[in-house]
SERO-522686 format. One record per atom (N, C-alpha, C): x, y, z negated; atom name. Coordinates in Angstrom, 3 decimals, padded with zeros to 6 digits. Each point is the difference from the previous one (the first is absolute). Example, Ala and Ser with C-alpha at 12.3 -4.5 7.8 and 13.67 -1.06 7.14 Angstrom:
BEGIN
<zalo c1="013.190" c2="-005.690" c3="-007.800" balum="N"/>
<zalo c1="-000.890" c2="001.190" c3="000.000" balum="CA"/>
<zalo c1="000.900" c2="001.200" c3="000.000" balum="C"/>
<zalo c1="-000.350" c2="001.050" c3="000.720" balum="N"/>
<zalo c1="000.820" c2="001.190" c3="-000.060" balum="CA"/>
<zalo c1="-000.770" c2="001.090" c3="-000.730" balum="C"/>
# end
This chain:
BEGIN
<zalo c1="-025.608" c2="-017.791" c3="020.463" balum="N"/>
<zalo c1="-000.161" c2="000.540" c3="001.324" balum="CA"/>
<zalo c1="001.368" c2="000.062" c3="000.671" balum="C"/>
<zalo c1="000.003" c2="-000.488" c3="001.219" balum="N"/>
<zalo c1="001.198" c2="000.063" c3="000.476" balum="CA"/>
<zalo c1="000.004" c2="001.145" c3="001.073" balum="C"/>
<zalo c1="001.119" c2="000.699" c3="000.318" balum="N"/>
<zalo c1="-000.043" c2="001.096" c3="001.086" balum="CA"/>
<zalo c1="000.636" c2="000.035" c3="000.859" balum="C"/>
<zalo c1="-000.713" c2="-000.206" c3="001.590" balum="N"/>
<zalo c1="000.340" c2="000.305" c3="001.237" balum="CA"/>
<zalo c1="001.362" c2="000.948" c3="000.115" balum="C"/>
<zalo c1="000.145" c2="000.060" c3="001.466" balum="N"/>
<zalo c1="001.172" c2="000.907" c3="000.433" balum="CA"/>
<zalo c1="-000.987" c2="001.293" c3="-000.140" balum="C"/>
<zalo c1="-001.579" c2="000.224" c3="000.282" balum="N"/>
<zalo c1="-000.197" c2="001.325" c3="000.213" balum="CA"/>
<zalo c1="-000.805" c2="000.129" c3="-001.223" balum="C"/>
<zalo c1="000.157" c2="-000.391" c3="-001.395" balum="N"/>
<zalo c1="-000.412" c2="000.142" c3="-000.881" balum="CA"/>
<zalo c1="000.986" c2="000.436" c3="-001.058" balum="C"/>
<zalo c1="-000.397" c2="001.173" c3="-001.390" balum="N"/>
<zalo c1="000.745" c2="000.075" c3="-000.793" balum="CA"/>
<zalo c1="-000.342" c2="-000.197" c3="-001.054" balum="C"/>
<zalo c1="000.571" c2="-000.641" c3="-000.964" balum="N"/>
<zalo c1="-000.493" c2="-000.932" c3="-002.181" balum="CA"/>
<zalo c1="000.556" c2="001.514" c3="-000.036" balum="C"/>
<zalo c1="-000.748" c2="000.747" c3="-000.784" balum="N"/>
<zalo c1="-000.045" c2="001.174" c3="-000.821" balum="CA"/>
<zalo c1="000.155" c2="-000.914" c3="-001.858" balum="C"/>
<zalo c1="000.847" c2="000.502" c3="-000.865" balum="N"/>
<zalo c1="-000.016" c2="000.128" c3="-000.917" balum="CA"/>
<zalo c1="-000.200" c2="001.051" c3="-001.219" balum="C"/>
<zalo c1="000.187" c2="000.349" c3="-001.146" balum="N"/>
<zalo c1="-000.389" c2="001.015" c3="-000.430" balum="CA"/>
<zalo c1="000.645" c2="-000.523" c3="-002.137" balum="C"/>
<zalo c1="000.233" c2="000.943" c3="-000.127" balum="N"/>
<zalo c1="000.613" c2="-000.434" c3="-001.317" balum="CA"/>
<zalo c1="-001.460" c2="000.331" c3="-000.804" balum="C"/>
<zalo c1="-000.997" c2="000.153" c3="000.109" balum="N"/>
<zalo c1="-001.052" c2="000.646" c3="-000.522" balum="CA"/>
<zalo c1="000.191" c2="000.911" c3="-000.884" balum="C"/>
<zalo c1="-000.681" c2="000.326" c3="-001.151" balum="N"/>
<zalo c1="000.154" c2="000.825" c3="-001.079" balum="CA"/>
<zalo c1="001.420" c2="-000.406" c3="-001.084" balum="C"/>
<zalo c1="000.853" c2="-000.630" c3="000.546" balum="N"/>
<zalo c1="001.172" c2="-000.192" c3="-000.466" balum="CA"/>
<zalo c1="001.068" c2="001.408" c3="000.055" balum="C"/>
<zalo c1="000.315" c2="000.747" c3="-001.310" balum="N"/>
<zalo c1="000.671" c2="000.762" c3="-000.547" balum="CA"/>
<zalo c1="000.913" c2="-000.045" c3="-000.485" balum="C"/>
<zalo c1="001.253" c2="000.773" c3="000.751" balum="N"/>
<zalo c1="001.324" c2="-000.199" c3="-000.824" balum="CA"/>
<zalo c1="000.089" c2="-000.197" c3="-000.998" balum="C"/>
<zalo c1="000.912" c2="-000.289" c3="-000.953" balum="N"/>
<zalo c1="000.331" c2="-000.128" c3="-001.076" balum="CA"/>
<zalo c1="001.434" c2="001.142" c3="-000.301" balum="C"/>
<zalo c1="-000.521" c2="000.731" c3="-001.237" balum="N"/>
<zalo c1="000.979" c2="001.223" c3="000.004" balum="CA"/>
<zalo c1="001.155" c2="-000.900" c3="-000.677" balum="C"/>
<zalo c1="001.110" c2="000.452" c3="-000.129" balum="N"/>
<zalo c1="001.162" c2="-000.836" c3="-000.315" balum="CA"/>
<zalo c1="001.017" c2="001.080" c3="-000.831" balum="C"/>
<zalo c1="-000.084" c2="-000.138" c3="-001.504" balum="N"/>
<zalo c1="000.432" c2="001.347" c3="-000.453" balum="CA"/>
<zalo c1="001.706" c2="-000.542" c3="-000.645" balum="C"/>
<zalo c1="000.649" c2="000.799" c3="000.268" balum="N"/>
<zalo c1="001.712" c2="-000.487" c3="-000.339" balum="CA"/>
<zalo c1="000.126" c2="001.379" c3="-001.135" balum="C"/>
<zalo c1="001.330" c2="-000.729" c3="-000.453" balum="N"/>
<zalo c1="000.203" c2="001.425" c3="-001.409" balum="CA"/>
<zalo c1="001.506" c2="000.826" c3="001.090" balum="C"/>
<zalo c1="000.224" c2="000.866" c3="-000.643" balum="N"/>
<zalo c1="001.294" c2="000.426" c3="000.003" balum="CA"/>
<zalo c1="001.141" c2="-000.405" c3="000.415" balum="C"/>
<zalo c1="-000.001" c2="-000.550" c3="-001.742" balum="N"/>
<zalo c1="001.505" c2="-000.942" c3="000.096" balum="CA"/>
<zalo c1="-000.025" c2="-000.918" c3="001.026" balum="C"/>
<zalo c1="-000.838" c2="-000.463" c3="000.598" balum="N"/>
<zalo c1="-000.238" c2="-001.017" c3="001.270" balum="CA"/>
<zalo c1="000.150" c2="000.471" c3="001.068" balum="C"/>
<zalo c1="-000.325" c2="001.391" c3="000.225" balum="N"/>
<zalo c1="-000.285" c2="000.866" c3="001.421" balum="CA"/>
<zalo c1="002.032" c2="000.315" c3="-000.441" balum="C"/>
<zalo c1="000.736" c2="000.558" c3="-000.601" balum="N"/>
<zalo c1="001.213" c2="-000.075" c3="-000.106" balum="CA"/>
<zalo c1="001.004" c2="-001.233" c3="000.157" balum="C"/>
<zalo c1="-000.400" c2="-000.774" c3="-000.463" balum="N"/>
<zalo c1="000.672" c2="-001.150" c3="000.301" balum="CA"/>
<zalo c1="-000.155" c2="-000.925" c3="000.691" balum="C"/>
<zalo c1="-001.063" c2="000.010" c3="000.900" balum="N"/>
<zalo c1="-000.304" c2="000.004" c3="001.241" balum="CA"/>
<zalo c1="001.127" c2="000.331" c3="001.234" balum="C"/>
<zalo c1="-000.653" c2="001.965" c3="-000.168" balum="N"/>
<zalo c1="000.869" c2="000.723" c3="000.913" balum="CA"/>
<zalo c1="001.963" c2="-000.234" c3="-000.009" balum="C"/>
<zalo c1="-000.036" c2="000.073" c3="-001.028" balum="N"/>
<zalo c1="001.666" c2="-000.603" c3="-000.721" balum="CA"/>
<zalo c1="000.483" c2="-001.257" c3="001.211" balum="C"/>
<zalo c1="-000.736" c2="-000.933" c3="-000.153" balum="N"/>
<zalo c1="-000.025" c2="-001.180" c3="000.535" balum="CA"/>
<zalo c1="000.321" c2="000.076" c3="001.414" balum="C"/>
<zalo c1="-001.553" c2="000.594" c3="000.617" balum="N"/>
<zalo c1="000.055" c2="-000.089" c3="001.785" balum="CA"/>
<zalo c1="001.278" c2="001.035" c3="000.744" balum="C"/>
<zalo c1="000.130" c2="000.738" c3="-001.209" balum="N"/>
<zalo c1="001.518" c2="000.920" c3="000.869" balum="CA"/>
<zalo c1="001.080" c2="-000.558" c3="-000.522" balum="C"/>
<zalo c1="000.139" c2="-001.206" c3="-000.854" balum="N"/>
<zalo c1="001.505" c2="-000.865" c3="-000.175" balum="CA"/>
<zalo c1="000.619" c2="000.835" c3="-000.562" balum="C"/>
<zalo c1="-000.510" c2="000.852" c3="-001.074" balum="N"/>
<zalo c1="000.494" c2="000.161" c3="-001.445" balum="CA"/>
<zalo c1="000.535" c2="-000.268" c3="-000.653" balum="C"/>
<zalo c1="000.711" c2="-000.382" c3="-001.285" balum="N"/>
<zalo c1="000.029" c2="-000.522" c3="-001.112" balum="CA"/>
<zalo c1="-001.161" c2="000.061" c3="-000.756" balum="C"/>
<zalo c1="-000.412" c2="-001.013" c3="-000.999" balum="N"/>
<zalo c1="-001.431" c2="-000.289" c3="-000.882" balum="CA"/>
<zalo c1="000.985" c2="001.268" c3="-000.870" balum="C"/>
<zalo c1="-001.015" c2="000.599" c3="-000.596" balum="N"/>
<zalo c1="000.386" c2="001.422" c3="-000.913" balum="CA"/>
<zalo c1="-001.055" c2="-000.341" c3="-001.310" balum="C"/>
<zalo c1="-000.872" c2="-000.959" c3="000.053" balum="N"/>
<zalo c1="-000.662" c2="-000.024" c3="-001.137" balum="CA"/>
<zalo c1="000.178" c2="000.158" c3="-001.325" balum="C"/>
<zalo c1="001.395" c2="000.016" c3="-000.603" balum="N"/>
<zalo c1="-000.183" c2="000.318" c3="-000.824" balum="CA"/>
<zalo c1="000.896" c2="001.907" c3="-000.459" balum="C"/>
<zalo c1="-000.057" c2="000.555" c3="001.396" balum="N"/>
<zalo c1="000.232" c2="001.288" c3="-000.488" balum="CA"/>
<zalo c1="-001.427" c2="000.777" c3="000.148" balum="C"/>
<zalo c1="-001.162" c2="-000.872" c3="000.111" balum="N"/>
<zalo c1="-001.742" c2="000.496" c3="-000.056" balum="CA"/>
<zalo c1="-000.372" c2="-000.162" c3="-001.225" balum="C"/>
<zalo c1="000.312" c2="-001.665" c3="-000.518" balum="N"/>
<zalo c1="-000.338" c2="-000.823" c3="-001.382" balum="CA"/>
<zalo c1="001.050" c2="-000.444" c3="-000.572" balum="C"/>
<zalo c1="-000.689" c2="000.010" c3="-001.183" balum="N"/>
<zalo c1="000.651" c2="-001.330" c3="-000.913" balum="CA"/>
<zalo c1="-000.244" c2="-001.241" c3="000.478" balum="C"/>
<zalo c1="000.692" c2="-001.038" c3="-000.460" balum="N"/>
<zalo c1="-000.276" c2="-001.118" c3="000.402" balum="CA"/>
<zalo c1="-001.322" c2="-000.705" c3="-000.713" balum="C"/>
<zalo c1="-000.204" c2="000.500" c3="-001.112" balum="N"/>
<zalo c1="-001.127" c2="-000.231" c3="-000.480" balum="CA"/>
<zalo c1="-001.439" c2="000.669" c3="000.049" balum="C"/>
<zalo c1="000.253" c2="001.056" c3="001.247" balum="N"/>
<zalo c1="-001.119" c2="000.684" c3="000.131" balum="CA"/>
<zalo c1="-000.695" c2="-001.213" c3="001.142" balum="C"/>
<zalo c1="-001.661" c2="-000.071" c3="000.041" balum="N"/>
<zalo c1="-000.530" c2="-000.711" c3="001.124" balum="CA"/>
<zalo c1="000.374" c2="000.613" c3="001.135" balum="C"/>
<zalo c1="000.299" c2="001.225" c3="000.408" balum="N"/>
<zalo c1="000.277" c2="000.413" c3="001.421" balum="CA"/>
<zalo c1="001.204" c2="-000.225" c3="000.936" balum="C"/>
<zalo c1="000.611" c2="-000.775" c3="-001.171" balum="N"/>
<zalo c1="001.416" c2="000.013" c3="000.609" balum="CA"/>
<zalo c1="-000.522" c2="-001.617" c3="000.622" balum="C"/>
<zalo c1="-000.697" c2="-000.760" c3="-000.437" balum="N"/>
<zalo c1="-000.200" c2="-000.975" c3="000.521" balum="CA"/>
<zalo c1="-000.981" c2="000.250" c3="001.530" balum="C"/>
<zalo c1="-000.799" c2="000.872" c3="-000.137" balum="N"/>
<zalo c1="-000.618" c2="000.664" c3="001.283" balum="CA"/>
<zalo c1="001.068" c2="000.319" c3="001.031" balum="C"/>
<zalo c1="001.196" c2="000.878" c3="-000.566" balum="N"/>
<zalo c1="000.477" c2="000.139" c3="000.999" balum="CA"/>
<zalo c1="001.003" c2="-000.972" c3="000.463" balum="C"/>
<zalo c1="000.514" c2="-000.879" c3="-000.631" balum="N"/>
<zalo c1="000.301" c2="-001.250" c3="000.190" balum="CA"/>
<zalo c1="-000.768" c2="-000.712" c3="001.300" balum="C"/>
<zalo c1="-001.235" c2="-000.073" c3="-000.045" balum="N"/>
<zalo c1="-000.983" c2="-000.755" c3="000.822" balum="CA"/>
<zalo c1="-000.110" c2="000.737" c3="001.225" balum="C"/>
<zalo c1="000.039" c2="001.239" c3="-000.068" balum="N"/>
<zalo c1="-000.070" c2="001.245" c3="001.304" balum="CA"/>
<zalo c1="001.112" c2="-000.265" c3="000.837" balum="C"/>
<zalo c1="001.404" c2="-000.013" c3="-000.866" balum="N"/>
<zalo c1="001.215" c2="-000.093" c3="000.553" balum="CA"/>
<zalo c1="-000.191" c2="-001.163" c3="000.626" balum="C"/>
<zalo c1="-000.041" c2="-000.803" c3="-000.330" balum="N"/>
<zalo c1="000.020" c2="-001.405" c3="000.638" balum="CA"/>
<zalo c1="-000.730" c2="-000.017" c3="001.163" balum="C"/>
<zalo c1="-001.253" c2="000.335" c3="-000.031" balum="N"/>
<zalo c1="-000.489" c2="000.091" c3="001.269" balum="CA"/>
<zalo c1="000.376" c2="001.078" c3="000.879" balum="C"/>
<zalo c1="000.519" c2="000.819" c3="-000.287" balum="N"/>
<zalo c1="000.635" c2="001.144" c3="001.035" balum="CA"/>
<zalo c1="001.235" c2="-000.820" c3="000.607" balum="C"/>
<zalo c1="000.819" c2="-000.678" c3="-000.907" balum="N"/>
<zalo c1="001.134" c2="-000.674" c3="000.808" balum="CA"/>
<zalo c1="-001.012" c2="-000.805" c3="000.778" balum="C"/>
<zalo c1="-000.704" c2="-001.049" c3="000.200" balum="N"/>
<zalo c1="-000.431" c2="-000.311" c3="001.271" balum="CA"/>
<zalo c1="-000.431" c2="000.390" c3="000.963" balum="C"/>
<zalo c1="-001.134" c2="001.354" c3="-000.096" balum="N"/>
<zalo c1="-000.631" c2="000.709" c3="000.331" balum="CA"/>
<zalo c1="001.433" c2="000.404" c3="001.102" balum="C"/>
<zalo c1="001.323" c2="000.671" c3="-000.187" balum="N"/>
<zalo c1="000.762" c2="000.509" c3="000.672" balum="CA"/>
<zalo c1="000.771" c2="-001.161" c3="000.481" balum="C"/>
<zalo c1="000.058" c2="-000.968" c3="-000.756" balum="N"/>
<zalo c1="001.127" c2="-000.651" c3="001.286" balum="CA"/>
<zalo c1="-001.131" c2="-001.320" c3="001.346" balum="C"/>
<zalo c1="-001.302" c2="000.802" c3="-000.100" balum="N"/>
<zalo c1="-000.424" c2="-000.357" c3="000.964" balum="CA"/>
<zalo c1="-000.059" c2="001.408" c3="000.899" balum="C"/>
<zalo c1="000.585" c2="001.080" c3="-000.140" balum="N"/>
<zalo c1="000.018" c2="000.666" c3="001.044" balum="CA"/>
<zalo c1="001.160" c2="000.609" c3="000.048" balum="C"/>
<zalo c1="000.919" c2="-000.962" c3="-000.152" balum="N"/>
<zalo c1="001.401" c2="-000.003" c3="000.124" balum="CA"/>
<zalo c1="000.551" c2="-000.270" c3="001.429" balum="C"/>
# end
């Protein structure tokens, strides 16, 4: 269907439901670390051999982009 100047295409996401999106900790920290141009501190949270330090590894990283796009 195509639509006129005095016509409006209504769309609708239907019964389409967010998707919850669950982050840990060490991620929500090294994250925040990140977007305020921090230093990475991960390992005064973890060991290097703990999995979280790799979480916050991944947080950090995206917080540095996260902030130097609103740089």
């Amino acid at each position: 269907m195509l639509a006129t100047a005095t016509e409006t295409v209504k769309t609708t996401a239907g019964n389409a439901a967010p998707s919850p999106i669950f982050i840990t900790l060490a991620y929500a920290w090294g994250f925040e670390d990140g977007a305020q141009g921090e230093r990475a501190r991960g390992w005064a949270y973890f060991t290097f051999t703990d999995p979280r330090y790799a979480e916050y590894t991944a947080g950090y990283a995206a917080g540095c982009e996260k902030g130097n796009r609103n740089r």
